[in-house]
Backbone as a ProteinNet text record, in pm:
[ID]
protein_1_A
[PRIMARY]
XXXXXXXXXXXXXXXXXXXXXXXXXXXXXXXXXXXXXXXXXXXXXXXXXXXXXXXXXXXXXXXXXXXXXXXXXXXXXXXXXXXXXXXXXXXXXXXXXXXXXXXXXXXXXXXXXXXXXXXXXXXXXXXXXXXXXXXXXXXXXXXXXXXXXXXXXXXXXXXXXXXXXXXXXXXXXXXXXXXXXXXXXXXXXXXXXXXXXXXXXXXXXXXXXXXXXXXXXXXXXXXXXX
[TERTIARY]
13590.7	13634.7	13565.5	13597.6	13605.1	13556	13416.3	13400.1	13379	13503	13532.8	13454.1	13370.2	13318.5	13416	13491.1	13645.5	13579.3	13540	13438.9	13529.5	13603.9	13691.4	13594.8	13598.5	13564.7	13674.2	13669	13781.2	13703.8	13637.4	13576.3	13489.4	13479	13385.3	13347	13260.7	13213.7	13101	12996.6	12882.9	12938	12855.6	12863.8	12699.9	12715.2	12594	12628.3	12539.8	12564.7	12436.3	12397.6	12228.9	12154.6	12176.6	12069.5	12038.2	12125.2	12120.9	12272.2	12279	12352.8	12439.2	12558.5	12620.4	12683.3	12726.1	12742.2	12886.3	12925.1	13126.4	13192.2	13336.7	13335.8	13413.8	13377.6	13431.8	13508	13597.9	13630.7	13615.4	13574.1	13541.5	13646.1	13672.9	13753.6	13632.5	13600.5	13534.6	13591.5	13490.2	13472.3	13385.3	13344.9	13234.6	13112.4	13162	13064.2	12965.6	13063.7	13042.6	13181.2	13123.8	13263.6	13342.4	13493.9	13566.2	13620.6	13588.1	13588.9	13724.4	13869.2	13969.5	13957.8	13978.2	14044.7	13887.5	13821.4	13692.3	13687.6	13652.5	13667.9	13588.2	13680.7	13624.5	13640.9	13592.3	13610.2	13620.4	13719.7	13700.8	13634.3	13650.8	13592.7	13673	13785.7	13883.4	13871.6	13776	13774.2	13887.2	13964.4	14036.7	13987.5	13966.1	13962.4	14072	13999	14106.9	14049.4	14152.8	14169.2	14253	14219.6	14255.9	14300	14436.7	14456.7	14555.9	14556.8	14632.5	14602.6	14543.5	14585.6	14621.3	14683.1	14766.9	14735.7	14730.3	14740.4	14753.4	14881.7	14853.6	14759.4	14669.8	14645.3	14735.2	14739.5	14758.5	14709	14785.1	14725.2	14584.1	14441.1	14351.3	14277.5	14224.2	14173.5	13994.6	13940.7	13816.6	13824.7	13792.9	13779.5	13607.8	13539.8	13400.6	13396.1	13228.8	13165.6	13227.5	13278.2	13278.5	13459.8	13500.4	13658	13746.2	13686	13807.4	13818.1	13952.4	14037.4	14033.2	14044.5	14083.7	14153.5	14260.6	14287	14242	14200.9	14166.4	14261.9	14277.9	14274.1	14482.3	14555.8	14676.5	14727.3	14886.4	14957.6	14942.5	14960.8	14977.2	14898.3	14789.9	14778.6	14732.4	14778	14820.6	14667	14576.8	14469.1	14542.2	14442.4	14504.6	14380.3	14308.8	14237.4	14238.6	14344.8	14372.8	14302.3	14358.9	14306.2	14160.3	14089.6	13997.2	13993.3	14151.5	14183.9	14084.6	14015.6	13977.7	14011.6	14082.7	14211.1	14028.3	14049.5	13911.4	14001.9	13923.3	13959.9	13865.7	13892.7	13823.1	13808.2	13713.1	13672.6	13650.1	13760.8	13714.4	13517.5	13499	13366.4	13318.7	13214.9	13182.8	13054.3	13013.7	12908.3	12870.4	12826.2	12775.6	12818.8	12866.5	12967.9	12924	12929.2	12918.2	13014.7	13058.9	13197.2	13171.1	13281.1	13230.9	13352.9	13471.2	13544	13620.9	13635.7	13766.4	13900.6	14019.9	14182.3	14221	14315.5	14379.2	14481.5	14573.5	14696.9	14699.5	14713.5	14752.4	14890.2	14925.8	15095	15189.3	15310	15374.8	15459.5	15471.2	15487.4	15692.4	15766.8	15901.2	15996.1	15938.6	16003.6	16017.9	15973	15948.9	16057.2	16062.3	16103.6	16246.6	16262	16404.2	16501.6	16394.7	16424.4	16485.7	16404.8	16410.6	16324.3	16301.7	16157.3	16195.5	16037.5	16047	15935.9	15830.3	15760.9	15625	15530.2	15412.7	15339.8	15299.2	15225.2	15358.9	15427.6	15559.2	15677.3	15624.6	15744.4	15778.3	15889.1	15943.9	15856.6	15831.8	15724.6	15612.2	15585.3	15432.3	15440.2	15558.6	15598	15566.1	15580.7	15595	15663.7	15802.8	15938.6	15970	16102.8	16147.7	16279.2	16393.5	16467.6	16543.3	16619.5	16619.2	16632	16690.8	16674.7	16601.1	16479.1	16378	16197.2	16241.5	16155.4	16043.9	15923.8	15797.2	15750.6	15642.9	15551.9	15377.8	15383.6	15203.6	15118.9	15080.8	15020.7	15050.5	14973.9	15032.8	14889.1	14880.4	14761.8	14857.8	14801.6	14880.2	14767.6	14760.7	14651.2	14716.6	14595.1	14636.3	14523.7	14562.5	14450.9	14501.1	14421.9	14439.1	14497.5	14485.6	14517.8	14682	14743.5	14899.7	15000.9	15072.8	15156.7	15256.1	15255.3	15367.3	15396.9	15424.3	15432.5	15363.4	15266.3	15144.6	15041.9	15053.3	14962.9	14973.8	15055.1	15066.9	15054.3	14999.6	14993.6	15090	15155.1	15221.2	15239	15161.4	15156.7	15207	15321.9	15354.9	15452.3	15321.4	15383	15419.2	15514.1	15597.7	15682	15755	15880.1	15868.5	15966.7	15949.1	16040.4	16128.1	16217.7	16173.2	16254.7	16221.6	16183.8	16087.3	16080	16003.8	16031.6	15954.9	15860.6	15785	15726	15584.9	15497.1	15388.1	15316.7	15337.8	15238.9	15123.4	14990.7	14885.6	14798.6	14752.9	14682.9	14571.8	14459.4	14345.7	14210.3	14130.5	13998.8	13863.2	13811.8	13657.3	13550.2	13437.6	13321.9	13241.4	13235.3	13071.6	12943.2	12897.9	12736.9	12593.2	12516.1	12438.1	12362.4	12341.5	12309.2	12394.8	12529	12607.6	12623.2	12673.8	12659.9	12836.2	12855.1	13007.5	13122.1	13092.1	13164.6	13291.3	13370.1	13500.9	13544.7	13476.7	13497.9	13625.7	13689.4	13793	13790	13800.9	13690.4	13762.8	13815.4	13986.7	13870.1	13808.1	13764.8	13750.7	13756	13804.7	13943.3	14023	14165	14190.2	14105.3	14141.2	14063	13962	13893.7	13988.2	14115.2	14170.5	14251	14316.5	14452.8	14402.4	14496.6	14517.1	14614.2	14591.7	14656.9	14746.1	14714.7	14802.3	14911.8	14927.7	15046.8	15059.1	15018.2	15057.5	15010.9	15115.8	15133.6	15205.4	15329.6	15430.2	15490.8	15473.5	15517.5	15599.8	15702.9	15787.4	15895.1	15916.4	16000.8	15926.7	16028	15966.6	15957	15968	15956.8	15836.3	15835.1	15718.3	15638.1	15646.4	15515	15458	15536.6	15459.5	15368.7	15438.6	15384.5	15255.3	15226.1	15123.1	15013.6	15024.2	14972.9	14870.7	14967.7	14938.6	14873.7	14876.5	14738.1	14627.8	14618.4	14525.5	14404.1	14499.3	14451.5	14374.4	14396.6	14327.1	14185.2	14109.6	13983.4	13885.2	13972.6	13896.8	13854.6	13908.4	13859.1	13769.9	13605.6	13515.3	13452.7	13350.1	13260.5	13131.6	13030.3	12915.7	12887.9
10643.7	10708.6	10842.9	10913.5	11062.1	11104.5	11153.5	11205.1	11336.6	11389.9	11533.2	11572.9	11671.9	11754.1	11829.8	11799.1	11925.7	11992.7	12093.4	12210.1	12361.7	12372.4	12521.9	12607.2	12766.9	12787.8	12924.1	12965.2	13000.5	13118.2	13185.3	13339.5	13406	13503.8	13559.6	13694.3	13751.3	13875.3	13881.5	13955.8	13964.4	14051.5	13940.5	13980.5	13993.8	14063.3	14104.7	13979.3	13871.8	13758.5	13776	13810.5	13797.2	13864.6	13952.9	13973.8	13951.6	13808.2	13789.4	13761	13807	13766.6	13674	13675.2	13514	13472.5	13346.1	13309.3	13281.3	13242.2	13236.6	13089.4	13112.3	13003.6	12916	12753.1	12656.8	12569.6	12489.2	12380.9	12255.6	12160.1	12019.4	11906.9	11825.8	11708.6	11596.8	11490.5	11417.4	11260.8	11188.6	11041	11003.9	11018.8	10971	11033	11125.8	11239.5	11276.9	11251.8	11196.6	11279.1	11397.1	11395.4	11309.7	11355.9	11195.8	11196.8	11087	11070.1	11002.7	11023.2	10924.7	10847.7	10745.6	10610.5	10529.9	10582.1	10518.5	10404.2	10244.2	10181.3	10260.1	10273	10276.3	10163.1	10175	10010.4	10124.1	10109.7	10192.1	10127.8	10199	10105.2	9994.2	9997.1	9885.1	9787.7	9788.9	9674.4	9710.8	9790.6	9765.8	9839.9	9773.7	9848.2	9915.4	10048.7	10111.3	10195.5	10249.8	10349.6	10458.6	10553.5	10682.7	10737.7	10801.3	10806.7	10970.6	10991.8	11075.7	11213.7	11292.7	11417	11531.6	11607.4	11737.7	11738.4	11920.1	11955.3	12092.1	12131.7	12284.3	12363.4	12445.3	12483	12647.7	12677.8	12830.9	12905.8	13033.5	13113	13069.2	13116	13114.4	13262	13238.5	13336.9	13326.3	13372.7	13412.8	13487.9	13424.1	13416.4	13451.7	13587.3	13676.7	13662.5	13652.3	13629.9	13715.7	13848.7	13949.8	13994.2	13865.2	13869.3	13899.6	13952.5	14025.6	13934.4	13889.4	13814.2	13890.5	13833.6	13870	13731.4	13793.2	13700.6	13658.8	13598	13599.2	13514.2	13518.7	13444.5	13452.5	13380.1	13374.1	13302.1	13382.9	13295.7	13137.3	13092.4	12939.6	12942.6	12796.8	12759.6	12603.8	12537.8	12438.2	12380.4	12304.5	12191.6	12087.8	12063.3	11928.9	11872.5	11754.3	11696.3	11668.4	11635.6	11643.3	11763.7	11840.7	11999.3	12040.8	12100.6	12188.3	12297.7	12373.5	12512.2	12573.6	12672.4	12710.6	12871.9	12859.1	12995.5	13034	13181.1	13237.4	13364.4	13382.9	13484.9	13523.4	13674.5	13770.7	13766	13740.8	13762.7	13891.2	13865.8	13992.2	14019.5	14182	14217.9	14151.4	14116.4	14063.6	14191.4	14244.7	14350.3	14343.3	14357.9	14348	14274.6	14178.7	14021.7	13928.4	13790.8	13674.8	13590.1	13478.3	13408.8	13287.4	13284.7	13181.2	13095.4	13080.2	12978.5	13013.5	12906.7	12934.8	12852	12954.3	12858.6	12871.8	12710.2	12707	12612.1	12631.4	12553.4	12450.9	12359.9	12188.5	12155.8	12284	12245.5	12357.8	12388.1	12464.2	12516.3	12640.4	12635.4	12642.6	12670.4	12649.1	12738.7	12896.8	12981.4	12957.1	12911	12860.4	12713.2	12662	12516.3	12573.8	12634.1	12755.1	12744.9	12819.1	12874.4	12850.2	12693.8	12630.5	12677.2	12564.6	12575.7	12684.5	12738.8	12888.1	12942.9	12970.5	13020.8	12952.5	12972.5	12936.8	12842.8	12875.1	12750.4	12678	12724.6	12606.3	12627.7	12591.4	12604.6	12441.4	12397.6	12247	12186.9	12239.4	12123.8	12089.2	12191.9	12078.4	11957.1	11916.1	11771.2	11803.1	11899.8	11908.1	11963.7	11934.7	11971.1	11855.1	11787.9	11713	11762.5	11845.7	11917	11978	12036.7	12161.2	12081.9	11956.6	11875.3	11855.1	11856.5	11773.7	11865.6	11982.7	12060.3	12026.2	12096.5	12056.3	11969.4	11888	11743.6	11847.3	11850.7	11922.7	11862.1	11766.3	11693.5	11509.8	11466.4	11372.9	11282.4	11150.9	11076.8	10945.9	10941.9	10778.3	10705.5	10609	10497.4	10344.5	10318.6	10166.3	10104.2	9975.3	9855.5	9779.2	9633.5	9498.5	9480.1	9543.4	9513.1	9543.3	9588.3	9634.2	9513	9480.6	9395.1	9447.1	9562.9	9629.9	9595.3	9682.5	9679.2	9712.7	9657.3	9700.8	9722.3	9669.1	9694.5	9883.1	9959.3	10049.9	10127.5	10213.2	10296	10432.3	10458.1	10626.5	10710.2	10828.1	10892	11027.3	11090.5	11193.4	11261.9	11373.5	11388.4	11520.8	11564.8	11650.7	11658.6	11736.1	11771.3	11903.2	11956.7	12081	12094	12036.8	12059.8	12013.5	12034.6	12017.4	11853.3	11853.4	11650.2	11625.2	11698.1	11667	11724	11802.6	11921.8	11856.8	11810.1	11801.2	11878.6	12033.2	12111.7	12065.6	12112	12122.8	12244.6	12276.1	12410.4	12341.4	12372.5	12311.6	12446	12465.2	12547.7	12485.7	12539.6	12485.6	12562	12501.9	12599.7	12595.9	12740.7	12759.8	12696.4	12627	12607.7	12685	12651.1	12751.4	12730	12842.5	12825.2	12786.6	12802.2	12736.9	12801.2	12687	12613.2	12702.2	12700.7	12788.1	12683.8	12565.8	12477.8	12427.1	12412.8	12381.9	12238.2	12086.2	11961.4	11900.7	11841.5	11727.5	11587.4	11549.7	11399.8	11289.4	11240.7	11140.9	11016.9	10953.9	10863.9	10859.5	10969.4	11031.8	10973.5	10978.5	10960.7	10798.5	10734.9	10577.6	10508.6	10580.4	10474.5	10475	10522.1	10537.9	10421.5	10422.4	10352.2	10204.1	10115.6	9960.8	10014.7	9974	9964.8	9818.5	9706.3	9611.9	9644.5	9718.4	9777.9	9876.9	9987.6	10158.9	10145.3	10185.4	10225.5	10297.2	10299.1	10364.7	10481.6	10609.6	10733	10813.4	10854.1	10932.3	11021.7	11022	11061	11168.6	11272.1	11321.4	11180.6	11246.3	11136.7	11110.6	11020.6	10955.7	10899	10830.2	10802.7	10880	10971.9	11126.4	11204.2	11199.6	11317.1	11253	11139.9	11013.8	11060.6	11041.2	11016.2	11198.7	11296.1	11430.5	11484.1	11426.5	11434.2	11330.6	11259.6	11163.3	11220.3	11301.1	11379.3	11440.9	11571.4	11667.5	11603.8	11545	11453	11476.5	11450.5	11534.2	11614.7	11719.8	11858.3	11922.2	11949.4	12001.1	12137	12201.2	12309.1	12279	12305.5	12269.6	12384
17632.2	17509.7	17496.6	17451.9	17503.1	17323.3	17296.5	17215.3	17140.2	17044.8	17020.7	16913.3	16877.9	16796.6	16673.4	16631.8	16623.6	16485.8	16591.5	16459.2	16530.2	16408.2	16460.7	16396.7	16517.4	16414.9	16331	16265.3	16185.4	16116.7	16117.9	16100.8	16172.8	16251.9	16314.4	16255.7	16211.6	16117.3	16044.7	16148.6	16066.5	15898	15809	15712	15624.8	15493.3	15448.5	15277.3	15265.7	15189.6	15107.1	14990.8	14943.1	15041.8	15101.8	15176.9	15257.2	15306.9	15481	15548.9	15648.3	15749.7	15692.5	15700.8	15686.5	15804.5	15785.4	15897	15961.1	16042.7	16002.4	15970.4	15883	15855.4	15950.5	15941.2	16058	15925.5	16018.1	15971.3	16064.6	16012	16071.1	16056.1	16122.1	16082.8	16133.8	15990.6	16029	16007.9	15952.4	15907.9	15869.2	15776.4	15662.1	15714	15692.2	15685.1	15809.2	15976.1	16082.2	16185.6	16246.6	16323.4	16361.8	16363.3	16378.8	16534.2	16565.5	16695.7	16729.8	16777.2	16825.1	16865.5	16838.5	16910.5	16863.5	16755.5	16742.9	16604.4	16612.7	16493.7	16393.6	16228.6	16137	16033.7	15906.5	15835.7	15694.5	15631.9	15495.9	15371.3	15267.6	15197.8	15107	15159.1	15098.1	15213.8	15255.5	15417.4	15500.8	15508.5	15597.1	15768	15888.8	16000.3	16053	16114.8	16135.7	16271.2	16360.7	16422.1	16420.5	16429	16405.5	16550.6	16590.3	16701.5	16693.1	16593.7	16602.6	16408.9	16450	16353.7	16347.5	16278.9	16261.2	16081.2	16073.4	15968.3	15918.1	15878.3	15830.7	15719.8	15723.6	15619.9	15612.9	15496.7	15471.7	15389.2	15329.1	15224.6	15217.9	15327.8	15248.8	15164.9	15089	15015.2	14911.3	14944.6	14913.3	14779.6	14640.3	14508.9	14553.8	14452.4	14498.1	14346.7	14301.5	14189.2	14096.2	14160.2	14041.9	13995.7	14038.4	14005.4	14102.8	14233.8	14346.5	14424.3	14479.1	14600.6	14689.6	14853	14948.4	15058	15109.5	15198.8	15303.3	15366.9	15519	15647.1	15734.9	15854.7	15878.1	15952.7	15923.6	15760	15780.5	15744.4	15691.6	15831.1	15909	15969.3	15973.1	16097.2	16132.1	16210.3	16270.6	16301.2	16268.8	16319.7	16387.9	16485	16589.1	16631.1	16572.4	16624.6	16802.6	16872.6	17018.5	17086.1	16986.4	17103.1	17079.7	17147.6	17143.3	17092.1	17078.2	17086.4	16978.7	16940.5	16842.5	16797	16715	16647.8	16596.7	16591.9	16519.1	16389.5	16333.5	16185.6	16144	16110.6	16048.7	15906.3	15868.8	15756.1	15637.1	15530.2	15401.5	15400.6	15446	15375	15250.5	15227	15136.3	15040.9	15128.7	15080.5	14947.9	14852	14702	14648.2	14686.4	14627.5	14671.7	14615.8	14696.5	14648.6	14741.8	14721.3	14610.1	14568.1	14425.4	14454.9	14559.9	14557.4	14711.4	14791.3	14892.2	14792	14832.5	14775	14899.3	14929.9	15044.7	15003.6	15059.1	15053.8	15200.5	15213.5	15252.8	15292.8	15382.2	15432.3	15446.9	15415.8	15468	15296.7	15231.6	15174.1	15175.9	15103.1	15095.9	15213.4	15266.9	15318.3	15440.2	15494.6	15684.2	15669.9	15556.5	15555	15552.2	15449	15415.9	15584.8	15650.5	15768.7	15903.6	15895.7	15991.2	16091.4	16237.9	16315.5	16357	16370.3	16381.3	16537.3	16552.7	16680.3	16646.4	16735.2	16737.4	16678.1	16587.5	16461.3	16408.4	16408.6	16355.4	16456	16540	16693.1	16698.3	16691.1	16648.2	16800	16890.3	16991.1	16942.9	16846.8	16806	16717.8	16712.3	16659.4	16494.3	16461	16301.7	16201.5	16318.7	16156.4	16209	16084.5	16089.4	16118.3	16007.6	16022.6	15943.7	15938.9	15826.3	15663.8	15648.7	15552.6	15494.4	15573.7	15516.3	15553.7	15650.2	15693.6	15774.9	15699.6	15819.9	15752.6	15834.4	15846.2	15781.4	15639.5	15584.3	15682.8	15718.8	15801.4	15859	15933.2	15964.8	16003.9	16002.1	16070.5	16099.6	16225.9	16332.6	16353.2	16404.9	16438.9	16418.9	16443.8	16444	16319.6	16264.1	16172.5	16221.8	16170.2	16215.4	16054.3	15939.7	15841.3	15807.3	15936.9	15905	15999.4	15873.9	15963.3	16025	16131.2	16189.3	16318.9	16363.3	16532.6	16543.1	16671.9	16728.8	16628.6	16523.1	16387	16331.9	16359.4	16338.7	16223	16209.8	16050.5	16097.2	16023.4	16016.4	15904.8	15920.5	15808.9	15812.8	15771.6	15786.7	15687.6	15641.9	15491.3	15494.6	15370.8	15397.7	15291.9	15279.4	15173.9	15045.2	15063	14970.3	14893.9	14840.5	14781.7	14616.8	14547.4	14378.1	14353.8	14312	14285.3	14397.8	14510.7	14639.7	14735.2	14648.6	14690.7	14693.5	14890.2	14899.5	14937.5	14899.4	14956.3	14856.7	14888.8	14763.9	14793	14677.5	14677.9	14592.5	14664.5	14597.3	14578.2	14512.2	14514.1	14526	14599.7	14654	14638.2	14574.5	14519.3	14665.4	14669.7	14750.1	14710.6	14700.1	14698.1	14770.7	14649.4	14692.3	14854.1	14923.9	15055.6	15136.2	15099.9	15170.9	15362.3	15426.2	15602.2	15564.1	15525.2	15528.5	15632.1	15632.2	15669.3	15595.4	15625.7	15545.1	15603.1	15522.2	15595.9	15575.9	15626.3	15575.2	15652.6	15579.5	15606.5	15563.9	15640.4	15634.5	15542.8	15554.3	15535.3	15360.9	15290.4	15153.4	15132.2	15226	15234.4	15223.5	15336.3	15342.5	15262.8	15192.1	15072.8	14975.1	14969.2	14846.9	14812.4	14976.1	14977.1	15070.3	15065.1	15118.5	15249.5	15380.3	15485.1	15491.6	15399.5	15373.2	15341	15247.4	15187.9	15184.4	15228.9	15295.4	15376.8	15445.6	15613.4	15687.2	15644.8	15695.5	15571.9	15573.7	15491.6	15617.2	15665.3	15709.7	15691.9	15505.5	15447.8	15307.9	15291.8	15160.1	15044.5	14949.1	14815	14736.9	14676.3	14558.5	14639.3	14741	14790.1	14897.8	14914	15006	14877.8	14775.7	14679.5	14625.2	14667.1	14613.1	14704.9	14831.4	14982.5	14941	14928.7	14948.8	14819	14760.5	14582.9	14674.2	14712.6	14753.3	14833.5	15023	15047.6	15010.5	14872.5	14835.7	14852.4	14852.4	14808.8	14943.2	15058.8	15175.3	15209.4	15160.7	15165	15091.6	15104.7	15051.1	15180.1	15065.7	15173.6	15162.2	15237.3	15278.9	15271.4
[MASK]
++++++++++++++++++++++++++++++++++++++++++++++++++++++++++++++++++++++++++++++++++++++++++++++++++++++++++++++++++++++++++++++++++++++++++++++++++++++++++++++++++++++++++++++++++++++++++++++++++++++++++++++++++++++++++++++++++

């Protein structure tokens, strides 16, 4: 079993922060507060065991909210996390000079215009297995694996959430405070995700709807900064 680190990192730019250096920002995918390793048992805290075998996730629009009221955007558009890959996309970071950051905003999926569009190139090029199709658009993210707690095939869990349309809209846009001294880490930490829910009875999400729009508020809970 093959153990991955998946620490992107996602800003490179000396910057001037209080007076020192800052550092650039990463994002992590973990498990209780533990890089998450594939295909590795976890036990949530609803008892259920689980393996994790599979993640994807878009984030977008991020933007850097500075003590003294000014936004800046940083990094793409889109861009596509894949626990599988190594790849690590890097981004330039807004100057910060006589400011310090008092919030990252990021959005959790694909917002309506790309969905509009249909699959489109690169970060949303329909091979990376995350549109569905022009109906129903792109997949915000997705987690596969297996429990002993699912009565499926092969004990299977599938999670793949998605939908933009009115009533069915799982993008989320969430804001995250800097802390002081902050490691400028940006975590998401599934194990936030499966303390929530029962793998007895959620397991299978493949469709927009009410229990995508459930699944993708739930989510939000993973995502903190260090």
């Amino acid at each position: 079993m093959t153990k991955f680190s998946f620490l992107y990192l996602f800003i490179i730019l000396p910057l001037a922060v209080l007076g020192q250096e800052s550092k650039s920002l990463f994002v992590q995918v973990d498990y209780n507060n533990s890089p998450l390793t594939l295909g590795k048992t976890y036990v949530s805290q609803k008892g259920d065991s689980l393996r994790i075998n599979k993640f994807k996730c878009y984030l977008s629009d991020l933007k850097l909210h500075f003590t003294d009221g000014h936004s800046e955007t940083i990094g793409k558009k889109y861009t596509l996390f894949d626990a599988d890959s190594l790849a690590a996309p890097a981004y330039k970071m807004a100057d910060i000079k006589n400011s310090s950051p008092g919030y990252l905003e990021l959005s959790i999926g694909i917002d309506s215009i790309p969905n509009t569009q249909g699959a489109l190139s690169n970060e949303l090029d329909v091979q990376n297995g995350m549109y569905w199709a022009w109906q129903s658009g792109f997949i915000n993210w997705k987690i596969e694996g297996t429990s002993s707690s699912c009565a499926t095939h092969k004990q299977h869990y599938t999670f793949h959430v998605g939908g933009y349309k009115a009533k069915q809209n799982a993008l989320r846009t969430i804001r995250l405070p800097f802390p002081q001294n902050a490691k400028n880490i940006l975590h998401i930490d599934l194990a936030a995700f499966f303390n929530e829910i029962s793998l007895k009875t959620t397991h299978t999400i493949q469709i927009p709807g009410d229990a995508a729009m459930l699944l993708a508020n739930l989510f939000t809970k993973s995502f903190w900064l260090e």
